[in-house]
N, C-alpha and C positions, 0 to 999 in steps of 0.2 A: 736815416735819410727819409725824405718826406715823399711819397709816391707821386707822381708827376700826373697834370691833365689826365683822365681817361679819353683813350682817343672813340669816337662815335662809331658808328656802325657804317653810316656812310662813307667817311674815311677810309675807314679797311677794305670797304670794298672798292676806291676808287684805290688802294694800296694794291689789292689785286688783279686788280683788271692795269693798274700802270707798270708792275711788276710784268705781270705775261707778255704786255707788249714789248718790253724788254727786252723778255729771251725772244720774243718773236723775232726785233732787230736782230739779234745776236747768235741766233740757230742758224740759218744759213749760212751765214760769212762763217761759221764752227764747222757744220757739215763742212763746205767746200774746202778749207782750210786743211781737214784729214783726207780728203778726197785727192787732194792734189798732191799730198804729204807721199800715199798708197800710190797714183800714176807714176811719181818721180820717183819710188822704188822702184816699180816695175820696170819702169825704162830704165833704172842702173844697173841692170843683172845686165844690159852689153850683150845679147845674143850677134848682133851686127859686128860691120868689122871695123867703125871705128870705133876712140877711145875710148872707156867707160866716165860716166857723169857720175861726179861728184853726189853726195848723199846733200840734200840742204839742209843746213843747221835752222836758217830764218824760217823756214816752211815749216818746219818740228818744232820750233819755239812760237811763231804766230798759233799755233795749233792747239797747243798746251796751254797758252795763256788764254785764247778764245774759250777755252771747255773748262777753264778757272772761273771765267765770268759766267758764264752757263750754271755753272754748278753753285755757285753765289748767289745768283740770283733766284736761279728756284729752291735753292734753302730757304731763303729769303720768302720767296711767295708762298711756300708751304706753312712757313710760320704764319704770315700775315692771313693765310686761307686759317689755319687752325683760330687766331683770335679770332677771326670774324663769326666761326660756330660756337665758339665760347660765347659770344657778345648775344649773337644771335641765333637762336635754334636751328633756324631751316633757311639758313642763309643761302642763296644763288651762289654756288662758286663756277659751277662748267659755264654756263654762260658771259658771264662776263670772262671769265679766262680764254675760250675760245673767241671773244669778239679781243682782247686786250692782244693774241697771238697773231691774231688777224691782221689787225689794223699796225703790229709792231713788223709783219714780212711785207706788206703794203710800202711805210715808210722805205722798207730797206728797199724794196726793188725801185723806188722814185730817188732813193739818191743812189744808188748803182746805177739806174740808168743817166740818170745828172752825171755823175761822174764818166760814166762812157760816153756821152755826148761830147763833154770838155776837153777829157781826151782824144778823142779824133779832133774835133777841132784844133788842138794845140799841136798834132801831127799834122794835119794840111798845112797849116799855118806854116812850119818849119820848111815841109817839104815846097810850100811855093816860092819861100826867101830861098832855098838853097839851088830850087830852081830859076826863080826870077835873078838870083847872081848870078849864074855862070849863061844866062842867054844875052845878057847886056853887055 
């Protein structure tokens, strides 16, 4: 089989710097995702007196699959960092990686906060029909 295109040097590093922002999207919503996995144990040990909650399966399986793409992806970016010193000696890798990590928790927190705008709005909205009906 015939070796395909060599990819440029430019390329791989826009491979890395697109890769980082990636996990950058993807690292929070992972952190949180075990974070929330750990509070909801916590509070299932039931020291109180009422019934104990349930372990969630959905919050262990979002958890597991978010640190599946994590770990994908920076396999992923290690490779593409490794071609880039192969291609190129003294290639830039932290730089563009930490600007790629940056600008990838940047996007997450403008659509986390998009999405908690929308949601409260589609909460008011409810709550005014279920108020506006029962005052009519």
């Amino acid at each position: 089989m015939l070796p395909g295109p060599a990819i440029t040097a430019e390329r791989l590093s826009d491979a890395v710097a697109g890769l980082a922002g990636l996990i950058g999207f993807s690292l929070v919503p992972m952190l949180s995702a075990w974070l929330r996995l750990l509070l909801s144990f916590l509070e299932s040990e039931g020291l109180g007196l009422g019934r104990r909650r349930r372990f969630a399966g959905l919050t262990l399986l979002r958890s597991i699959l978010l640190s599946v793409i994590v770990i994908f992806l920076a396999i992923n970016w290690q490779r593409a960092a490794g071609e880039l010193r192969e291609v190129r000696l003294e290639a830039p890798i932290v730089g563009p990686t930490l600007a790629g990590l940056a600008i990838g928790g940047v996007f997450w927190l403008i659509y986390a906060f998009g999405l908690r705008l929308i949601r409260s709005d589609w909460r008011r909205a409810r709550t005014r029909r279920r108020l506006g009906g029962l005052l009519r």
